[in-house]
ROKOLSE-847602 format. One line per field, with one value per residue: residue number from 1; x, y, z of N, C-alpha, C in turn; residue in three letters. Coordinates in pm, whole numbers. Layout:
REM residues N
resi c(NUM,...)
n.xx c(X,...)
n.yy c(Y,...)
n.zz c(Z,...)
ca.xx c(X,...)
ca.yy c(Y,...)
ca.zz c(Z,...)
c.xx c(X,...)
c.yy c(Y,...)
c.zz c(Z,...)
resn c(ala,...)
***
This chain:
REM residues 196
resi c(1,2,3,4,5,6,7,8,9,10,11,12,13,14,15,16,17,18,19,20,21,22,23,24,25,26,27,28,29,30,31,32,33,34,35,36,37,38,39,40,41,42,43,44,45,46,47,48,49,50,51,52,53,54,55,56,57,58,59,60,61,62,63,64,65,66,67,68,69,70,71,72,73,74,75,76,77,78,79,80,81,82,83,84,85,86,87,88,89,90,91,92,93,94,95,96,97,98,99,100,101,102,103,104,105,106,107,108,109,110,111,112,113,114,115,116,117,118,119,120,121,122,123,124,125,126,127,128,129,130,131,132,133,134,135,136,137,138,139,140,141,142,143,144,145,146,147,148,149,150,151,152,153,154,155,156,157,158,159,160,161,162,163,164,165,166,167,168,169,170,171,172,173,174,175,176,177,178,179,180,181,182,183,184,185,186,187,188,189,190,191,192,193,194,195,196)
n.xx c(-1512,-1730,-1802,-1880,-2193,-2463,-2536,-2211,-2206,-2182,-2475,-2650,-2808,-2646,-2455,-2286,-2409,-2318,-2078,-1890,-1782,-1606,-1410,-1290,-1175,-1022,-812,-789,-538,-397,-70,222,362,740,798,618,502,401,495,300,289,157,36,-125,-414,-417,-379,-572,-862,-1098,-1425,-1722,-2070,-1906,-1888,-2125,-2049,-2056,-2070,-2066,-2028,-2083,-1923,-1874,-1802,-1783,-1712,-1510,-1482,-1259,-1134,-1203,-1151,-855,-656,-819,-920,-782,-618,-864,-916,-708,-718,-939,-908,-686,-808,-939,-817,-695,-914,-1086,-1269,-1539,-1568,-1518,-1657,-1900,-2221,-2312,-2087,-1821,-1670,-1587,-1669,-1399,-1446,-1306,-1158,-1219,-1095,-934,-769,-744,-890,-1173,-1195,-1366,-1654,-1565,-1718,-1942,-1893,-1831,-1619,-1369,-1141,-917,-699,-599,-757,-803,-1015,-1137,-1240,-1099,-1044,-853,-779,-908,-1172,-1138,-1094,-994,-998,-888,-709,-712,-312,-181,-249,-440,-769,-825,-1045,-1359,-1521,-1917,-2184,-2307,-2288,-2210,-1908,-1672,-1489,-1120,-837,-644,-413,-117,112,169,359,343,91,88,250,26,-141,33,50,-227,-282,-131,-171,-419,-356,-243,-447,-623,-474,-507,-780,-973,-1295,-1348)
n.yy c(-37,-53,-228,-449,-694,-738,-970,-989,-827,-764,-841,-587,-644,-852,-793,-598,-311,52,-2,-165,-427,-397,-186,-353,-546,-374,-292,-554,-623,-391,-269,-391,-324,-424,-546,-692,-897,-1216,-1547,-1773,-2006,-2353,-2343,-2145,-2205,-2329,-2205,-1985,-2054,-2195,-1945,-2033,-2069,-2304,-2273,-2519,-2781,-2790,-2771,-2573,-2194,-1808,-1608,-1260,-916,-635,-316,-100,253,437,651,607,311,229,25,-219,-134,-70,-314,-478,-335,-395,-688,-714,-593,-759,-1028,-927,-923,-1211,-1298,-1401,-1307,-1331,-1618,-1637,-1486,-1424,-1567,-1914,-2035,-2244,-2440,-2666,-2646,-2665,-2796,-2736,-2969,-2957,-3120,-3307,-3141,-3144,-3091,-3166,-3485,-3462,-3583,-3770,-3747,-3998,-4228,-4213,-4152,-4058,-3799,-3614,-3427,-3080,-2956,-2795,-2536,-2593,-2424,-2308,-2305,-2098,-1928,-1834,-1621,-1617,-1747,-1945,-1945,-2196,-2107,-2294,-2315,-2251,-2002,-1769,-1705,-1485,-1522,-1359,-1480,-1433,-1538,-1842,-1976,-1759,-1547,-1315,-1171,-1019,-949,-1094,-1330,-1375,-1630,-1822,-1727,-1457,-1480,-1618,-1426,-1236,-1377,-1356,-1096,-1081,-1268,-1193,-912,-977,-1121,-921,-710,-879,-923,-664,-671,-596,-628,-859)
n.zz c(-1736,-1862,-2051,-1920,-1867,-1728,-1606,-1517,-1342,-998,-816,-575,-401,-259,-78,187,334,285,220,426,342,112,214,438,253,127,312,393,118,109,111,273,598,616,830,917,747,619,525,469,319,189,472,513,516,717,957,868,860,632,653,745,690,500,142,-32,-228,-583,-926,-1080,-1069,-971,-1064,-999,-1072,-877,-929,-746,-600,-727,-579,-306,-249,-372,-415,-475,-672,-894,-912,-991,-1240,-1371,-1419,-1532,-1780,-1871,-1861,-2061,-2302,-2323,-2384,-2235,-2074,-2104,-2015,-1802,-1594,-1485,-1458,-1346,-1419,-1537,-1274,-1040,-714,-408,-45,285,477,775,1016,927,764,529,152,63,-123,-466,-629,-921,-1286,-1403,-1305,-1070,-926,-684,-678,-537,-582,-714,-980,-1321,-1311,-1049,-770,-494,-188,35,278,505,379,139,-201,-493,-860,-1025,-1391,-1640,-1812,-1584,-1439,-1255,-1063,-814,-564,-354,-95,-123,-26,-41,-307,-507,-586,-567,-770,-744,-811,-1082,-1240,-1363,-1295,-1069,-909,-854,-776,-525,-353,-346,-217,51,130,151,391,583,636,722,964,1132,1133,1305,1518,1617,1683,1501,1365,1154)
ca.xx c(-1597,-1883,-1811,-1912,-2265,-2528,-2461,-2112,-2182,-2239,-2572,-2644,-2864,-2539,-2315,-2313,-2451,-2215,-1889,-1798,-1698,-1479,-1360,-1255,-1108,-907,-750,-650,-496,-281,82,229,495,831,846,501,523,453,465,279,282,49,-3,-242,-519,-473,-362,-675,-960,-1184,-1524,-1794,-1995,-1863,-2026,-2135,-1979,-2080,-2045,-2085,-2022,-2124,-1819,-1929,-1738,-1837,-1611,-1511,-1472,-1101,-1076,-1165,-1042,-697,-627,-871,-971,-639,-620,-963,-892,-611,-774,-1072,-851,-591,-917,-1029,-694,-671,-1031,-1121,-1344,-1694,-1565,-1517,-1686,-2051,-2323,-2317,-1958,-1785,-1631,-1588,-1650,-1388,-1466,-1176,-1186,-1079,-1079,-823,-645,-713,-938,-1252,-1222,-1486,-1692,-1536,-1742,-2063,-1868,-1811,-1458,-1326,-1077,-846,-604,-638,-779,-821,-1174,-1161,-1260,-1013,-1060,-694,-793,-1130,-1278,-1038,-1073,-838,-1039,-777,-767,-568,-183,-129,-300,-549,-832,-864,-1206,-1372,-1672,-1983,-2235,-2368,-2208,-2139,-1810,-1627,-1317,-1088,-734,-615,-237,-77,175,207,441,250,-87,124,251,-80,-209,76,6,-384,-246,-9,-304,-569,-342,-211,-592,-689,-424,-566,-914,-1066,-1392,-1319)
ca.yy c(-142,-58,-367,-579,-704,-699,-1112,-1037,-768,-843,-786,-501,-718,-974,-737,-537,-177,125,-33,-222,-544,-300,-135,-460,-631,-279,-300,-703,-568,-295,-272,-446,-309,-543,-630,-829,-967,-1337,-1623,-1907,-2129,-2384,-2346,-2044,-2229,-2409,-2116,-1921,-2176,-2135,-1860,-2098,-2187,-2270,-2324,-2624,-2842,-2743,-2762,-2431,-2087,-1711,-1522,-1167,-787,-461,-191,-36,347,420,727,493,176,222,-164,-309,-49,-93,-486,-512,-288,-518,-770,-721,-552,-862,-1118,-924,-955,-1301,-1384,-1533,-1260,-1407,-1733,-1707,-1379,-1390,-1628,-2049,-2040,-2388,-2424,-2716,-2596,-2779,-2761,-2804,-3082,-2898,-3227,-3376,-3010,-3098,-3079,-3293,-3507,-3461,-3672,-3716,-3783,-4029,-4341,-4129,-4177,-3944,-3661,-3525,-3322,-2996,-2918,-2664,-2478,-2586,-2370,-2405,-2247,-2074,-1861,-1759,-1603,-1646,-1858,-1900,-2029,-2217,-2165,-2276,-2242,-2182,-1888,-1792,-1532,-1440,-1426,-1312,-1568,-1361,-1648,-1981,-1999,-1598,-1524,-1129,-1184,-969,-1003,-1193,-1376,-1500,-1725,-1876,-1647,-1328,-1526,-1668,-1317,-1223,-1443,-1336,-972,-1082,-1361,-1096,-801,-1079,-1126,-786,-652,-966,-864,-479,-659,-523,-770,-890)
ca.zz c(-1687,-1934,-2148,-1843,-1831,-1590,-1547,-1452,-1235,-848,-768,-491,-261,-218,-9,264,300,352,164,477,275,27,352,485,156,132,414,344,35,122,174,417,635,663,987,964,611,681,405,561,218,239,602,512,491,844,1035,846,822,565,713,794,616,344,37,-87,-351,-677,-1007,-1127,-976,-997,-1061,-1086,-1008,-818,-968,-668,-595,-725,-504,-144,-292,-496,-416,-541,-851,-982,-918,-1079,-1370,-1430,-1382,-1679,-1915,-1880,-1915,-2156,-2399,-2343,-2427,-2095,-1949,-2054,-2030,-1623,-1496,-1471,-1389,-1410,-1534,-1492,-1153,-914,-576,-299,65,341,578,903,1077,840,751,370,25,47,-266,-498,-750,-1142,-1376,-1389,-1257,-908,-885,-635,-673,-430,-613,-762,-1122,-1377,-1331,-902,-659,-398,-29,49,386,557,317,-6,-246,-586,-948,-1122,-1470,-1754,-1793,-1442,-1433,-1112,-1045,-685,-566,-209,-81,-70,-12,-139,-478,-535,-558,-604,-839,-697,-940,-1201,-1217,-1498,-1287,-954,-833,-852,-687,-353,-297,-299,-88,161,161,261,529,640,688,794,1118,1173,1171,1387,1666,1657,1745,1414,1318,986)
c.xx c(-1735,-1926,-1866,-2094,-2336,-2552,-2334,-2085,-2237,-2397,-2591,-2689,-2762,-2464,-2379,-2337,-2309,-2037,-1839,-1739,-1574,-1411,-1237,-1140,-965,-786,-630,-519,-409,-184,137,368,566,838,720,430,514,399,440,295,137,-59,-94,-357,-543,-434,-506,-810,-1067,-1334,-1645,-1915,-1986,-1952,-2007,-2066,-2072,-2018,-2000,-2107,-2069,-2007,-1842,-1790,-1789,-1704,-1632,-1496,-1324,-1030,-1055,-1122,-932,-711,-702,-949,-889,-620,-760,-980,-796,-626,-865,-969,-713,-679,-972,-917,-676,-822,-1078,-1212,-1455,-1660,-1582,-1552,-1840,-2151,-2315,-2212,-1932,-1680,-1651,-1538,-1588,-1373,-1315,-1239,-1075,-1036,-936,-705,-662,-866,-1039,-1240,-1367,-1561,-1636,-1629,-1882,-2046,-1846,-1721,-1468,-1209,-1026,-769,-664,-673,-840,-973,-1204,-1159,-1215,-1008,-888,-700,-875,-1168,-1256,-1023,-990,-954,-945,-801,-660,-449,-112,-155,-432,-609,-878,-994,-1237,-1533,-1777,-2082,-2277,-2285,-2133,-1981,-1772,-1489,-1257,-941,-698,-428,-213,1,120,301,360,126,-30,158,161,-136,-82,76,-154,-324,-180,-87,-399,-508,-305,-341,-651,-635,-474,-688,-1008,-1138,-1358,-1438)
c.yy c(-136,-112,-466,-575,-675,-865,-1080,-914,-778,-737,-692,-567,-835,-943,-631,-382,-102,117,-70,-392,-528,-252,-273,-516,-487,-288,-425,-689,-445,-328,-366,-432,-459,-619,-707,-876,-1125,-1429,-1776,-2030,-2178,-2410,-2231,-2066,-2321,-2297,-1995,-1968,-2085,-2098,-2003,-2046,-2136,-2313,-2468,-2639,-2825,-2833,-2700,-2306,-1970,-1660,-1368,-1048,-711,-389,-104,155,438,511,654,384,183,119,-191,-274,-90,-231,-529,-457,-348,-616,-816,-694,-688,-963,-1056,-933,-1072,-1374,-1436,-1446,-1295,-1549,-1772,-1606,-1391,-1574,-1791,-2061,-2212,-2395,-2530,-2665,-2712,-2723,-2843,-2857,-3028,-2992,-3315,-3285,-3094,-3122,-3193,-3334,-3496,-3567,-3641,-3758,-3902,-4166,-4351,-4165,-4035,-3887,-3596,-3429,-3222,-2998,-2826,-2663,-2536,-2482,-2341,-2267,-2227,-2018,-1790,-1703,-1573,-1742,-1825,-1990,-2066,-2260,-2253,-2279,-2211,-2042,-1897,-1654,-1533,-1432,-1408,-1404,-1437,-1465,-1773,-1975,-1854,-1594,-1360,-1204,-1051,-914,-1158,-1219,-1456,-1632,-1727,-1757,-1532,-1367,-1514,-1539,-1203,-1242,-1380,-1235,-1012,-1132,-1218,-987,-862,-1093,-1020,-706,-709,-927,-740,-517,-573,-621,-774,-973)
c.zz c(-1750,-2034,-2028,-1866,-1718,-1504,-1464,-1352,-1091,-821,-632,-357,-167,-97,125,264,326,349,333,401,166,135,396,382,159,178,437,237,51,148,284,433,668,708,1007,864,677,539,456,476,240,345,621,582,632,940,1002,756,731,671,677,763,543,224,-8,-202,-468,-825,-1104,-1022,-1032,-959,-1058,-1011,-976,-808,-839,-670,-610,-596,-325,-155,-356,-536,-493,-671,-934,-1016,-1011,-1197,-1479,-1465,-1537,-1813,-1979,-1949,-2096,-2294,-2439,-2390,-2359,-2054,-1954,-2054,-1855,-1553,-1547,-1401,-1434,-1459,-1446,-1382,-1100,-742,-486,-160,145,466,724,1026,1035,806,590,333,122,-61,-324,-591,-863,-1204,-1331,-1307,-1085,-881,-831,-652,-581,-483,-721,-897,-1178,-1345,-1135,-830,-538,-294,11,190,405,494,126,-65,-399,-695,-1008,-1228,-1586,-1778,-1682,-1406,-1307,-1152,-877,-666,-380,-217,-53,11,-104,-263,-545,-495,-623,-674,-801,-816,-1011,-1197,-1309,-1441,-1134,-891,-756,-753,-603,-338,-237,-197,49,238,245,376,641,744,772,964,1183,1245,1308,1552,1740,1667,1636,1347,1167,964)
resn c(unk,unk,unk,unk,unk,unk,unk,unk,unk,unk,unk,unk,unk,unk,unk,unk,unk,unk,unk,unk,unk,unk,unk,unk,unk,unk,unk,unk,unk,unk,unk,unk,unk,unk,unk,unk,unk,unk,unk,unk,unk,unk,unk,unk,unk,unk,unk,unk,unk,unk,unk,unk,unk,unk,unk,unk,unk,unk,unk,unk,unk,unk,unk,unk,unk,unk,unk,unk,unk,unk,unk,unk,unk,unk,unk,unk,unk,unk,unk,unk,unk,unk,unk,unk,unk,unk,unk,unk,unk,unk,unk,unk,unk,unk,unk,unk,unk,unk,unk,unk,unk,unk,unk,unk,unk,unk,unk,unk,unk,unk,unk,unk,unk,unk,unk,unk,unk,unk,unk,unk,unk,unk,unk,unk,unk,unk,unk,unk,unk,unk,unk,unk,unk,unk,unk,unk,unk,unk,unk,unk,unk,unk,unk,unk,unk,unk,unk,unk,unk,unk,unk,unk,unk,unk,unk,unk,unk,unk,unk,unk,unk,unk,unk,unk,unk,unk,unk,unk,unk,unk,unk,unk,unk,unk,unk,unk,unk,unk,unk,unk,unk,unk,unk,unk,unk,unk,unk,unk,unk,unk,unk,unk,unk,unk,unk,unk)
***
């Protein structure tokens, strides 16, 4: 991680003291026994409303990483080591990890249960469906940059426009499984009364 900048690394003042937001993400990220494996699909995102608030609509985002501690994080050392060294093969890692990268931020309409469309272009035609370089809100505090190819990078909301990239996914497949391991942990934790 000593090819990354000091753009694409998360600033210290962003996060919380004492590795409880690594703590936390850990925890989403781990294993998940059998018996409470759950694959909600797109019903993620209404059974685990996006964390409040949310950020504004955008244009542009702050992608950045905090190389976690491999020995208290595994998860997410390993997923983020994967992660850079994958970006960094394909040529993508200063293209979507650091500061002002190109990003439409979309907010979810929990009134409606979908996407707010957004503005295209200078004529203000609106936009409901997904597109490459969107921002897209998947479950309280998960959002997905989509880039390219069908390819995704996981990220974790910190605030306002900051985002933590978390892993990287070449297909669709690999992401939703993702996402079902978090969904999976996010309610498991929630039943054991542990503040997320």
């Amino acid at each position: 991680m000593e090819f990354l900048t000091k753009d694409q690394m998360e600033p210290a003042d962003l996060t919380l003291t004492g590795g409880e937001q690594d703590t936390i993400i850990e925890m989403l990220f781990a294993k998940v026994p059998i018996g409470i494996f759950e694959t909600p699909g797109k019903d993620g995102i209404h059974l685990l409303k996006p964390r409040e608030p949310q950020p504004e609509e955008a244009k542009t985002v702050n992608i950045v990483v905090k190389p976690p501690d491999p020995t208290t994080f595994p998860f997410q050392a390993r997923n983020i080591k994967k992660m850079l060294n994958d970006l960094r093969t394909l040529n993508l890692l200063d293209d979507v990890i650091g500061l002002c990268k190109k990003g439409t931020i979309r907010t979810y309409n929990r009134e409606e249960k979908k996407l707010n469309p957004v503005k295209e272009g200078k004529g203000k035609k609106l936009r409901g469906e997904i597109n490459v370089y969107d921002v897209v809100p998947k479950c309280y505090n998960i959002y997905v940059y989509v880039l390219p190819e069908g390819q995704y990078i996981l990220l974790y909301h910190i605030c306002g426009r900051w985002f933590r990239a978390l892993a990287y996914f070449k297909n669709h497949y690999f992401y939703s499984h993702f996402l079902c391991i978090y969904f999976s942990n996010f309610r498991m934790l929630s039943r054991k009364k542990i503040t997320l």
